[in-house]
BAKE-472797 format. One record per atom (N, C-alpha, C): residue in three letters; chain; atom name; x, z, y. Coordinates in nm, 2 decimals. Each point is the difference from the previous one (the first is absolute). Layout:
# residues N
> residuo|cadena|atomo|east|up|north
> ALA|A|CA|X|Z|Y
...
***
This chain:
# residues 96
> residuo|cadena|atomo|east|up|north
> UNK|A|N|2.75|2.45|3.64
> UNK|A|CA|0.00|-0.01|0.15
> UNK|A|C|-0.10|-0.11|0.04
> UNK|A|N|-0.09|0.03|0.08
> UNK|A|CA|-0.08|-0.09|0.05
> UNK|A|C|0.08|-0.12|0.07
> UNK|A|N|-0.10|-0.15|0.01
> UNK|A|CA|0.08|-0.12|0.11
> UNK|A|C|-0.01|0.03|0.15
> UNK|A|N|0.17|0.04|0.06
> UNK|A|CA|0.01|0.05|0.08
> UNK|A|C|0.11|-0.07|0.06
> UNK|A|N|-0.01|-0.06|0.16
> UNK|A|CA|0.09|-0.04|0.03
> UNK|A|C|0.03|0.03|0.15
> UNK|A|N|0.16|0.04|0.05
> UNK|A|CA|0.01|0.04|0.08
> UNK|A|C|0.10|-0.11|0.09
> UNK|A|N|0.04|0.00|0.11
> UNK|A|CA|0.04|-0.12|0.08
> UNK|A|C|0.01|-0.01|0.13
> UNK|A|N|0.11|0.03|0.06
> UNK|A|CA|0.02|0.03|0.14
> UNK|A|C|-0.07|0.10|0.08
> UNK|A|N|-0.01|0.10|-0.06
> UNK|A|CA|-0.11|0.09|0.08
> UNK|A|C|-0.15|-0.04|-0.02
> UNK|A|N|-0.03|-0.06|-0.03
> UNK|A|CA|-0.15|-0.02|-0.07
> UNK|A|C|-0.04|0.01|-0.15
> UNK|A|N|-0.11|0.05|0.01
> UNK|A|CA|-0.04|0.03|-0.13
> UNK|A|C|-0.13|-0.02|-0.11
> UNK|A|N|0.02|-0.07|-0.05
> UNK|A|CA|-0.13|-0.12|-0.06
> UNK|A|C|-0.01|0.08|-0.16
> UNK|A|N|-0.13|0.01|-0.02
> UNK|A|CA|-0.06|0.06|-0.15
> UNK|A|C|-0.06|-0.11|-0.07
> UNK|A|N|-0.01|-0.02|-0.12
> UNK|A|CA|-0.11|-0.02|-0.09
> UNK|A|C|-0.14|0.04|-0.01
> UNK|A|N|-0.05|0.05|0.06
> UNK|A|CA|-0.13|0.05|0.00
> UNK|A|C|-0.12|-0.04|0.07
> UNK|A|N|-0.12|-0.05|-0.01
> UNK|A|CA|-0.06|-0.09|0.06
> UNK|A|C|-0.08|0.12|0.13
> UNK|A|N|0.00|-0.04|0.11
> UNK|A|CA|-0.05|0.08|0.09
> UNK|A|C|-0.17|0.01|0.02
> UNK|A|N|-0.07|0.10|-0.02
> UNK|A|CA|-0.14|-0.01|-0.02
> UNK|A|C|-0.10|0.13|0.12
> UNK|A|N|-0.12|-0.05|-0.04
> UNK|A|CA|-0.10|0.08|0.11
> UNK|A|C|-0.08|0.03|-0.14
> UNK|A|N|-0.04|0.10|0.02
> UNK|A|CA|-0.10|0.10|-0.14
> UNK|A|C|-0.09|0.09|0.09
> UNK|A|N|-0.10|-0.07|-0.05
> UNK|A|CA|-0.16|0.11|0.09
> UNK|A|C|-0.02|0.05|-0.13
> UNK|A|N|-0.05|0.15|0.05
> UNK|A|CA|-0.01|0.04|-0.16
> UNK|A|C|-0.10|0.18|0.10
> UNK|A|N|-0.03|0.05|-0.06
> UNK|A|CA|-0.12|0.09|-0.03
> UNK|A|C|0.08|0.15|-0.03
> UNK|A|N|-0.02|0.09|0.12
> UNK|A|CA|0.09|0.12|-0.02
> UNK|A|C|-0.09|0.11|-0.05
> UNK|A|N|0.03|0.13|-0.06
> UNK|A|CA|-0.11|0.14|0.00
> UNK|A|C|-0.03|0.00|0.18
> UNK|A|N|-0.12|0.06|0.00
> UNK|A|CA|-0.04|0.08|0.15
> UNK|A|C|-0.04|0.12|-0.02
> UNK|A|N|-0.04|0.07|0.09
> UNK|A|CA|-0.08|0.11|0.03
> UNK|A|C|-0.09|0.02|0.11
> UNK|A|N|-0.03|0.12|0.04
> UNK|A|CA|-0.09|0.05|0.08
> UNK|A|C|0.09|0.08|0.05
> UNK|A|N|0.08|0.00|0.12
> UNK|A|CA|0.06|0.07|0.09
> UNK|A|C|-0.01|0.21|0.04
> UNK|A|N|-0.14|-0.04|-0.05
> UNK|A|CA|-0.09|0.18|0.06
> UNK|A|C|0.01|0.08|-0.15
> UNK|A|N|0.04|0.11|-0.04
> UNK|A|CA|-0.02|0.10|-0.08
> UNK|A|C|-0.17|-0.05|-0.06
> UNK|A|N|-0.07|0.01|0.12
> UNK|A|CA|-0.19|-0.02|-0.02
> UNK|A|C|-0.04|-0.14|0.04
> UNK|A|N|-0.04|-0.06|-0.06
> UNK|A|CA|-0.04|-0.12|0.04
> UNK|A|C|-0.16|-0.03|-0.02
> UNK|A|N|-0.08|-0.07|0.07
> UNK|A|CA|-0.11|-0.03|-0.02
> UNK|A|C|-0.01|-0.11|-0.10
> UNK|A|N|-0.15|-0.01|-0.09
> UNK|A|CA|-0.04|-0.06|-0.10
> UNK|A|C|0.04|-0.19|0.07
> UNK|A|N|-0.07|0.04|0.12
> UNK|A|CA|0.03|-0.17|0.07
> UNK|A|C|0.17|-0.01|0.02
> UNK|A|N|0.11|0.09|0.07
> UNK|A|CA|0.08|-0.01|-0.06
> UNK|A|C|0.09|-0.09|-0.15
> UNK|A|N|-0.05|0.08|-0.11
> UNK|A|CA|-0.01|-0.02|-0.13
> UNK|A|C|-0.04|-0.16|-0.05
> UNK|A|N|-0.10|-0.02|0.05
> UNK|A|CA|-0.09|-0.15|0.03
> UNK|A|C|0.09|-0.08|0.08
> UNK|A|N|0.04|0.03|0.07
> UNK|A|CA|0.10|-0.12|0.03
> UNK|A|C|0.17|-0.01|0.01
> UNK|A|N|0.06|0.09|-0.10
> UNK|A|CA|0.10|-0.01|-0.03
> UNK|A|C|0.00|-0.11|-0.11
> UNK|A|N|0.14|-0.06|0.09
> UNK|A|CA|0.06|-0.13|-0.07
> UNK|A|C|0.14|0.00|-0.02
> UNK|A|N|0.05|-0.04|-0.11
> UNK|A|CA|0.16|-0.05|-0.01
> UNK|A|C|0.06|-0.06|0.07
> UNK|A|N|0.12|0.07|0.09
> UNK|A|CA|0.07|-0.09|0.08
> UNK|A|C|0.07|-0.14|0.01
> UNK|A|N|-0.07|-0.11|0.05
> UNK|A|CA|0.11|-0.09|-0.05
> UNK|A|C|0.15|-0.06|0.10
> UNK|A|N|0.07|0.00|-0.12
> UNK|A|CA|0.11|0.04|0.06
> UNK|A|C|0.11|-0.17|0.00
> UNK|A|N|0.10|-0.01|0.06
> UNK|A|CA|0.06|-0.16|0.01
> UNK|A|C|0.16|0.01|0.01
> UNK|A|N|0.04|0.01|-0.13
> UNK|A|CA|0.16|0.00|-0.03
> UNK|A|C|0.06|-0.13|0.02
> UNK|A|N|0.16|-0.01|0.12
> UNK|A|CA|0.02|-0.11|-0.04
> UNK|A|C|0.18|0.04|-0.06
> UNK|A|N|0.04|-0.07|-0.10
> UNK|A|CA|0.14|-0.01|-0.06
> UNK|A|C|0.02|-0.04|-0.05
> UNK|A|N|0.12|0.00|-0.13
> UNK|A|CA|0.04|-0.06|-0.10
> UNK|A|C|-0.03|0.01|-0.14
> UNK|A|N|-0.06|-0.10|-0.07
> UNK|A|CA|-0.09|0.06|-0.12
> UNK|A|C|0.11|0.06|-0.09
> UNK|A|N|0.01|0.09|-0.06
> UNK|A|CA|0.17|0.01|-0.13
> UNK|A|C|-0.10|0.02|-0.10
> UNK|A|N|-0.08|0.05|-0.04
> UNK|A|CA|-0.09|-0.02|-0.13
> UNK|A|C|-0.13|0.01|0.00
> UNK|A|N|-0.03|-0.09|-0.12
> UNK|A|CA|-0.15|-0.06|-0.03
> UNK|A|C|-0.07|0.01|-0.07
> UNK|A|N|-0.06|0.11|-0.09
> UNK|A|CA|-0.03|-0.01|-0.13
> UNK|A|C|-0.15|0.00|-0.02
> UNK|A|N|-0.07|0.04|-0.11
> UNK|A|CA|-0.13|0.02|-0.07
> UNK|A|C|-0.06|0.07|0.11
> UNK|A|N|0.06|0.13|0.02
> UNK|A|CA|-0.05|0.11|0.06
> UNK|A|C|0.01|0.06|0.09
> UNK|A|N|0.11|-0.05|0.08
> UNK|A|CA|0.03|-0.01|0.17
> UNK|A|C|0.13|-0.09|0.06
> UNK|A|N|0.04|0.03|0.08
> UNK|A|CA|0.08|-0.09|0.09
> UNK|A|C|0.08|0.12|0.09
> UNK|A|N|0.15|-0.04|-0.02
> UNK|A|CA|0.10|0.07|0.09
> UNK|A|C|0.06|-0.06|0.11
> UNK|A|N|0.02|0.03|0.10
> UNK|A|CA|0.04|-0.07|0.15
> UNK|A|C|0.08|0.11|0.13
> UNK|A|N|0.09|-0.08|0.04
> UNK|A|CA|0.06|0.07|0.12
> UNK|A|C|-0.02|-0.08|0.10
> UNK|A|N|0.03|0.07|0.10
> UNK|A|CA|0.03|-0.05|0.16
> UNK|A|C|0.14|-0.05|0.06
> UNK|A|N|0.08|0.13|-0.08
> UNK|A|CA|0.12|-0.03|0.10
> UNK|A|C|0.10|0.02|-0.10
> UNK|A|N|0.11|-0.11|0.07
> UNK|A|CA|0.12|0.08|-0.15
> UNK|A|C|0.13|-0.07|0.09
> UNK|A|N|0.12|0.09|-0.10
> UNK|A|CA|0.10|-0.02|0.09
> UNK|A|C|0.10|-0.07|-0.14
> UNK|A|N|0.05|-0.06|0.06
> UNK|A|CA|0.18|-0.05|-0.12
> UNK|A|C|0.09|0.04|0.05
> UNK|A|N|0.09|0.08|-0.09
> UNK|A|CA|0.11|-0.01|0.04
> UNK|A|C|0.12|-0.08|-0.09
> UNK|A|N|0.02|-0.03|0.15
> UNK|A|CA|0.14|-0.15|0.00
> UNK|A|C|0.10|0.03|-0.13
> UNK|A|N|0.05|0.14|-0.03
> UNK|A|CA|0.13|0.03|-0.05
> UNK|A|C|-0.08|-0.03|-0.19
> UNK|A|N|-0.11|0.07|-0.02
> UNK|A|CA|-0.01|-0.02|-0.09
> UNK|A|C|-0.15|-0.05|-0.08
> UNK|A|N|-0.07|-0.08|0.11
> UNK|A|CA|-0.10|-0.08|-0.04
> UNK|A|C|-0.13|0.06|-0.03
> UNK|A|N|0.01|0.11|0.02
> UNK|A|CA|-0.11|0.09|-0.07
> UNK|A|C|-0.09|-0.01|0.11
> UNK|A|N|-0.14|0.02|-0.03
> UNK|A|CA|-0.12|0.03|0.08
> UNK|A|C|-0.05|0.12|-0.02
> UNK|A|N|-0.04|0.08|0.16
> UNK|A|CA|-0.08|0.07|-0.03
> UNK|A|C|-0.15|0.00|0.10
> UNK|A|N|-0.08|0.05|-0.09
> UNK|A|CA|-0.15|-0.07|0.08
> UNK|A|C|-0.05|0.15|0.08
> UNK|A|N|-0.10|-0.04|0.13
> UNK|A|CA|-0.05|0.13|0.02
> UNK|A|C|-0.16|-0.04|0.01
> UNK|A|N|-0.08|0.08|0.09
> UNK|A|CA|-0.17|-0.02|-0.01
> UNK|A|C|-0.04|-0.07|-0.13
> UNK|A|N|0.06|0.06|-0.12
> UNK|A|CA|-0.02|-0.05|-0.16
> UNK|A|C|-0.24|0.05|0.00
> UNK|A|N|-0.03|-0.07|-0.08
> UNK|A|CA|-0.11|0.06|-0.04
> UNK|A|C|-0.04|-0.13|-0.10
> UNK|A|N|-0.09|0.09|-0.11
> UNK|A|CA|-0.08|-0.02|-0.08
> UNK|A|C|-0.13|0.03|-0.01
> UNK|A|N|-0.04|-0.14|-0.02
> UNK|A|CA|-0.18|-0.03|0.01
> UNK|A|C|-0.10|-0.05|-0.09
> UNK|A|N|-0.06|0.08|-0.08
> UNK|A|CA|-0.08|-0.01|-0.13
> UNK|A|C|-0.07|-0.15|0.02
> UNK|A|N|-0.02|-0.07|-0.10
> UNK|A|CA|-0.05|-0.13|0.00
> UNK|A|C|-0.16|0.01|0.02
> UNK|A|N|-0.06|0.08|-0.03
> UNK|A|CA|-0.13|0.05|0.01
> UNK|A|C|-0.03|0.06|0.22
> UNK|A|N|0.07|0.00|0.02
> UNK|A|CA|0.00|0.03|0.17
> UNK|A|C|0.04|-0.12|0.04
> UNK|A|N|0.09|-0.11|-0.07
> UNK|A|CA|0.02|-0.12|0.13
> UNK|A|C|-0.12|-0.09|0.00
> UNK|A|N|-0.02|-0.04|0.14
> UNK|A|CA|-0.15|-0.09|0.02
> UNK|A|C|0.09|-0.13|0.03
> UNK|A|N|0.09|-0.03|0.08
> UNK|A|CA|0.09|-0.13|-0.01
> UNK|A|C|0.12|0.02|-0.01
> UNK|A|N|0.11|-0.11|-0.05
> UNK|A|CA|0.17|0.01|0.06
> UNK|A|C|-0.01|-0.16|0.01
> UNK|A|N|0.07|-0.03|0.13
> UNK|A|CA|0.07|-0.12|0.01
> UNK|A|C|0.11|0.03|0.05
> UNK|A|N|0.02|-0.11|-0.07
> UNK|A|CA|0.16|-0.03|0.02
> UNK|A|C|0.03|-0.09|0.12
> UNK|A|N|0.12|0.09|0.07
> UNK|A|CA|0.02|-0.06|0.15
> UNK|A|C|0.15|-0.10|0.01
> UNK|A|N|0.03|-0.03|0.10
> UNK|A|CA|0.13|-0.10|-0.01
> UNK|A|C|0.13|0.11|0.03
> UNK|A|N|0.11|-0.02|-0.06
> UNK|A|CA|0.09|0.09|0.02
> UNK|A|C|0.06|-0.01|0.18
***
């Protein structure tokens, strides 16, 4: 079980709170697109902010939002996403 602590109705995690700019797939909106189209399609960049929960070689796992429950301590997270280490352009780390 992760370090988790619960306490009068408030609820505090272990996990460091972060902002991740990082580089999505795009497209071309149109079935047909023009060559200049093509020429100026760029990768979305995109600005995650949440809780980092893993770090590794090859990407990074993070949520937004998570709930405890009081009876039995458990967490569950939601807006979860994973982001290839090769797509993040920055993460800082923010104050909880």
């Amino acid at each position: 079980m992760q370090s988790i602590k619960f306490d009068n109705n408030s609820c505090s995690i272990k996990y460091e709170k972060v902002i991740v700019v990082w580089e999505d797939i795009n497209s071309c909106d149109n079935a047909w697109n023009s060559e200049d189209d093509l020429k100026n399609l760029k990768p979305a960049m995109c600005n995650t902010i949440g809780y980092l929960y893993e770090d590794n070689a090859n990407f990074i796992k993070m949520f937004a939002t998570y709930s405890i429950d009081p009876n039995t301590d458990e967490m569950d997270v939601g807006d979860a996403i994973v982001i290839p280490k090769g797509c993040i352009v920055s993460l800082k780390k923010l104050e909880n």
